[in-house]
C-alpha positions in Angstrom: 6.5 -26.7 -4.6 4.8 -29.6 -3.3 2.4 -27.6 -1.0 1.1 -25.7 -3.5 -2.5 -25.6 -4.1 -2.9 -25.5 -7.8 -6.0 -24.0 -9.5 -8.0 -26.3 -11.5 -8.5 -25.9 -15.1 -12.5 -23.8 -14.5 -10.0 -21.8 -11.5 -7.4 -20.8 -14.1 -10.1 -20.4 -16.9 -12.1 -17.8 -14.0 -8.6 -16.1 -12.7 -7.7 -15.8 -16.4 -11.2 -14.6 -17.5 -11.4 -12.2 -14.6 -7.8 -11.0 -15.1 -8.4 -9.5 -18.5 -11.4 -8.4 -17.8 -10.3 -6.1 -15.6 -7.0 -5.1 -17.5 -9.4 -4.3 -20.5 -11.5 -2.2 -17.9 -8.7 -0.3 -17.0 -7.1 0.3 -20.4 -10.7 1.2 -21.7 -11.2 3.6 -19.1 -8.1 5.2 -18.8 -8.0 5.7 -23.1 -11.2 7.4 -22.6 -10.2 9.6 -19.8 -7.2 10.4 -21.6 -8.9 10.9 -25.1 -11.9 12.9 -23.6 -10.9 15.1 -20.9 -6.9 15.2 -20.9 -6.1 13.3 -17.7 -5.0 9.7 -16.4 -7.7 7.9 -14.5 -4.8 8.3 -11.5 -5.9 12.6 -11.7 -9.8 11.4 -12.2 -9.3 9.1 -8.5 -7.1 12.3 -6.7 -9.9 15.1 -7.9 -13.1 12.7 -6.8 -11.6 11.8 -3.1 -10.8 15.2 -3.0 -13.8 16.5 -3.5 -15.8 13.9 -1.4 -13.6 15.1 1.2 -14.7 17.9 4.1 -13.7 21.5 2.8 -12.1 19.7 -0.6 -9.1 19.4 1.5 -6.9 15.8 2.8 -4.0 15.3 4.3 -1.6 13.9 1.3 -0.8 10.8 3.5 -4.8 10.4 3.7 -5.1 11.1 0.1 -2.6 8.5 -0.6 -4.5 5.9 1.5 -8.0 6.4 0.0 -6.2 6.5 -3.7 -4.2 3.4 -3.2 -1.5 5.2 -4.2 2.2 5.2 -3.2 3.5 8.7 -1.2 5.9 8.9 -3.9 3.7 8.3 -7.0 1.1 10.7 -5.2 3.0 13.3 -4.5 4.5 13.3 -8.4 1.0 13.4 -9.6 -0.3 16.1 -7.0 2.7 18.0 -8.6 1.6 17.8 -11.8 -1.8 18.8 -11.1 -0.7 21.3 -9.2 0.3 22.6 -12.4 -2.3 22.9 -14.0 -4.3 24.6 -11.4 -6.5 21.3 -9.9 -4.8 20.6 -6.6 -3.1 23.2 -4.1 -0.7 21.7 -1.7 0.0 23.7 1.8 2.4 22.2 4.4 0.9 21.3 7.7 1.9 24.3 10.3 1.5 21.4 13.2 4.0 18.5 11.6 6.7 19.9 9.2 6.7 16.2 7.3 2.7 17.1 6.8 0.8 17.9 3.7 -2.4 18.5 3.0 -4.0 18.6 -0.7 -6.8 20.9 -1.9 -8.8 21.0 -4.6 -9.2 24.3 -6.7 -12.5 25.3 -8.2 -10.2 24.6 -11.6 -9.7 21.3 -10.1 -13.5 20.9 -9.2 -14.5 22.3 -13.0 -12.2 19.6 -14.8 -14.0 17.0 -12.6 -17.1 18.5 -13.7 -15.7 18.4 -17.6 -14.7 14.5 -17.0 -17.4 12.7 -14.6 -20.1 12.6 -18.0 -17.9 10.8 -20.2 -16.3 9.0 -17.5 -19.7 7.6 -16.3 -20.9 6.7 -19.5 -17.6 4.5 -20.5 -18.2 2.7 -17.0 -22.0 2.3 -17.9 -21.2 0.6 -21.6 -18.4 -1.4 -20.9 -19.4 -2.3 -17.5 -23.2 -2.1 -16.4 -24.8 -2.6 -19.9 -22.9 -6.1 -20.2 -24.7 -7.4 -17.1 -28.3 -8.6 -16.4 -29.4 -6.8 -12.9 -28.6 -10.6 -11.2 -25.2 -10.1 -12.6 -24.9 -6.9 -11.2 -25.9 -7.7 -7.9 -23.3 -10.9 -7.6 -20.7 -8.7 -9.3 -21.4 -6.2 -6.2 -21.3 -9.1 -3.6 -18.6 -11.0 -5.2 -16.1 -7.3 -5.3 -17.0 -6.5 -1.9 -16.0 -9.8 -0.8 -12.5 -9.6 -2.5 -12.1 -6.2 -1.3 -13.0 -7.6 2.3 -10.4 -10.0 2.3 -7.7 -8.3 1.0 -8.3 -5.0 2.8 -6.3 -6.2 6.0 -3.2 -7.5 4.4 -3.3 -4.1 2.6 -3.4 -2.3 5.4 -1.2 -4.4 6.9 1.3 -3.5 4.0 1.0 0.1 4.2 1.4 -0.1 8.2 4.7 -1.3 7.3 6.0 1.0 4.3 4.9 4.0 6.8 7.0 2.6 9.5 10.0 2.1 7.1 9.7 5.4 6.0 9.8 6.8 8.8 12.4 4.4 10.1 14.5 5.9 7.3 13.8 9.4 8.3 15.0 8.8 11.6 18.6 7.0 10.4 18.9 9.8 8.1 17.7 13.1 10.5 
């Protein structure tokens, strides 16, 4: 690929850095979550949007959106919690394809549980590492990765809606 636009060896040493930085993040934080209160750190991101939300209560296509999370993958995980008492699910009475998700005060109470431990995992792996400087780039440096990439991913999901409902059309 002669157009390519290779990194240079301080690039690949920073992508490389950054890259397992952030798996190790993940894996940290998800162990804990697991470990400490019983739940995937996918359950820990449905229960906080939900409860940021008006009323405790989103559409599951909204919750999807604001969770990065596929329909599919969300609507498995909504079912699970829906076991165990967390989430409600009610159909939409205006748009039979509709969802919307609520949280439950059980839901709300194993947030409750999970947010301490949660928060102090994030401070000491996260926070404690950095000088306030570093904290401050971090911030700047996030926000302008997320600003870049937020139009092609809502680009993306754009497109997976319309195929979806593509499908439903072929098939209905």
């Amino acid at each position: 690929m002669s157009g390519t636009s290779w990194l240079s060896d301080e690039e690949q040493r920073v992508w490389r850095d950054f890259s397992a930085a952030v798996n190790m993040l993940r894996a940290h934080l998800e162990a804990q979550l697991q470990r400490d209160a019983g739940m995937p750190h996918a359950y820990y991101e449905i229960l906080v949007v939900l409860s940021e939300a008006p009323g405790r209560v989103l559409r599951m296509s909204e919750l999807a959106s604001a969770t990065r999370s596929s329909r599919s993958r969300l609507s498995h995980a909504v079912a699970r919690m829906e076991a165990s008492g967390w989430v409600r699910r009610e159909s939409c009475p205006t748009d039979r394809r509709g969802a919307f998700a609520h949280l439950t005060a059980a839901g709300l109470a194993a947030l409750e549980d999970a947010a301490p431990g949660h928060v102090e995992a994030v401070r000491a792996s996260l926070f404690d590492a950095l000088t306030p400087e570093q904290m401050r780039r971090l911030g700047e440096i996030s926000a302008a990765i997320r600003d870049r990439l937020a139009p092609r991913c809502a680009e993306a999901e754009a497109e997976e809606m319309e195929r979806l409902e593509d499908g439903e059309r072929a098939g209905g």
